[in-house]
C-alpha positions as a Markdown table, in Angstrom:
| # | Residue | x | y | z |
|---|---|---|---|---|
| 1 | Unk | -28.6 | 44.9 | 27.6 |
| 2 | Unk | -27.7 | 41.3 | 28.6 |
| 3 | Unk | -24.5 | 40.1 | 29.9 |
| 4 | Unk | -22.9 | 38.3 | 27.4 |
| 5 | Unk | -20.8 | 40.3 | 24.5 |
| 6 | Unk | -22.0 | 40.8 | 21.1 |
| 7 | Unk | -20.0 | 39.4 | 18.3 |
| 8 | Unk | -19.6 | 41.2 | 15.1 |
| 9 | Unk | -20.8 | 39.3 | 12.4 |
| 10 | Unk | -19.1 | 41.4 | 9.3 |
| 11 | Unk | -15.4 | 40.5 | 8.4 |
| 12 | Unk | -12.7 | 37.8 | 8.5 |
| 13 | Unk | -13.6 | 35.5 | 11.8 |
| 14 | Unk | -10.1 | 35.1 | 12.4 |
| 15 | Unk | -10.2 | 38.6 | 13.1 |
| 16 | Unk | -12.7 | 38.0 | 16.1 |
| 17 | Unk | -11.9 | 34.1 | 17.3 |
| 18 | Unk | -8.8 | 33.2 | 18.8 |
| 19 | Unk | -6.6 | 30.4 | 17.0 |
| 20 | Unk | -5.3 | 27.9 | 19.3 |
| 21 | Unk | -1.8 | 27.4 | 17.8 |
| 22 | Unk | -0.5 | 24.9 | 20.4 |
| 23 | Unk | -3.8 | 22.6 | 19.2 |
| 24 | Unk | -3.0 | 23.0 | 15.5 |
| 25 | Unk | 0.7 | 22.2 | 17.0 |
| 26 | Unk | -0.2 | 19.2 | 18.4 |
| 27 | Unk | -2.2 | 17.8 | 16.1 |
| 28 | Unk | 0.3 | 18.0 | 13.3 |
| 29 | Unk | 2.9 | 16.5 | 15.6 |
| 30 | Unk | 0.1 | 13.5 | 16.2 |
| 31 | Unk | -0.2 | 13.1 | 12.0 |
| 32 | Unk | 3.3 | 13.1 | 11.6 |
| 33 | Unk | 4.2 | 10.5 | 14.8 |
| 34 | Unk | 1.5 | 8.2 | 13.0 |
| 35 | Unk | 3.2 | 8.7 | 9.4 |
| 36 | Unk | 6.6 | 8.2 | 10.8 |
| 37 | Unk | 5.4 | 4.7 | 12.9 |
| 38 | Unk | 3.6 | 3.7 | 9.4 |
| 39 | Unk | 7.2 | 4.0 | 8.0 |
| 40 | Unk | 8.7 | 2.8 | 10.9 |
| 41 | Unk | 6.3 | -0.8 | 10.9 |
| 42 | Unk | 6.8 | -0.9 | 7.1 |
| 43 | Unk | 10.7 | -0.7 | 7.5 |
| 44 | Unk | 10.8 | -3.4 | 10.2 |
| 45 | Unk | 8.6 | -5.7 | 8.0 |
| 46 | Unk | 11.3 | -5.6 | 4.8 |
| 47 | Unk | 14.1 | -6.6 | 7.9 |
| 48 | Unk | 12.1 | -9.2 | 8.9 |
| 49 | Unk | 11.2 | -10.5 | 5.7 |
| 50 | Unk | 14.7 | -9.8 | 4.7 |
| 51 | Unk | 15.7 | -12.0 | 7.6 |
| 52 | Unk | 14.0 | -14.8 | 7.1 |
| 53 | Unk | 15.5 | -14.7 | 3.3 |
| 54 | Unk | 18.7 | -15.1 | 5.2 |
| 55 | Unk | 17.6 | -17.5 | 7.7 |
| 56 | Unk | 16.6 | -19.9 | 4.9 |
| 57 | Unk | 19.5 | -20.0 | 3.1 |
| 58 | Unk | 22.1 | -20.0 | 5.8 |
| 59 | Unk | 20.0 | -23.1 | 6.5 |
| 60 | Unk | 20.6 | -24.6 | 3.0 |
| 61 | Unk | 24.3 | -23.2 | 2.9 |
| 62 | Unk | 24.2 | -26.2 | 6.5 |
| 63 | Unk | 22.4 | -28.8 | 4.6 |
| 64 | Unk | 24.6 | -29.0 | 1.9 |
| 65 | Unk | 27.5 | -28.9 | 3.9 |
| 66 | Unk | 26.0 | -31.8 | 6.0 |
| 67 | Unk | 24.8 | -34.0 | 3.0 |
| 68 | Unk | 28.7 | -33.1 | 1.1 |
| 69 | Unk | 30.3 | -34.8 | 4.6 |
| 70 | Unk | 27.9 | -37.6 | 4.0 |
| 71 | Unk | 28.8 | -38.3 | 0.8 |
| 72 | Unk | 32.7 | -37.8 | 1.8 |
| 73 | Unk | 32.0 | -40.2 | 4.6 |
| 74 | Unk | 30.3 | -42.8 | 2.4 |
| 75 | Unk | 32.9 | -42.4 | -0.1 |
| 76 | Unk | 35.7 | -43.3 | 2.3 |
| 77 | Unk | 33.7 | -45.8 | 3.6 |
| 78 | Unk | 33.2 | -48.0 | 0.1 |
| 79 | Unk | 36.8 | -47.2 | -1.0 |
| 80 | Unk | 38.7 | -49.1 | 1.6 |
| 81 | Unk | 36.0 | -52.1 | 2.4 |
| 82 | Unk | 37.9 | -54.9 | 1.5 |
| 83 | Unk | 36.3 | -57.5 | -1.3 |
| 84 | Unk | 34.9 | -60.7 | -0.1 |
């Protein structure tokens, strides 16, 4: 007889090997961290994009504002030259 055991061979072989349930825990854990960060990076992209949408027109929302004073300004200023 030799010293290692004999495996039966007949049957289910999850009758006969051991599952490793904190494995199989862990992996789904690791496949749904790496969904959720997909989600996560995708989210952050539509804010930032979203942003920048905002940046740009709070920047045109100041331009106009600017260029309405310069016209005011320049108004003001050709009403009351006097005439030569």
């Amino acid at each position: 007889m030799s010293g290692a055991p004999q495996r039966r061979t007949l049957g289910s072989r999850y009758l006969y090997e051991p599952f490793d349930s904190a494995h199989a825990r862990i992996e789904t854990h690791e496949r749904v961290f790496e969904e959720r960060w997909v989600a996560l990076n995708r989210i952050l992209e539509q804010i930032e994009s979203g942003l920048d949408r905002l940046e740009r027109r709070l920047w045109l929302a100041v331009y106009g504002v600017a260029i309405a004073l310069a016209g005011q300004i320049l108004a003001f200023m050709l009403n009351t030259r006097p005439f030569p």
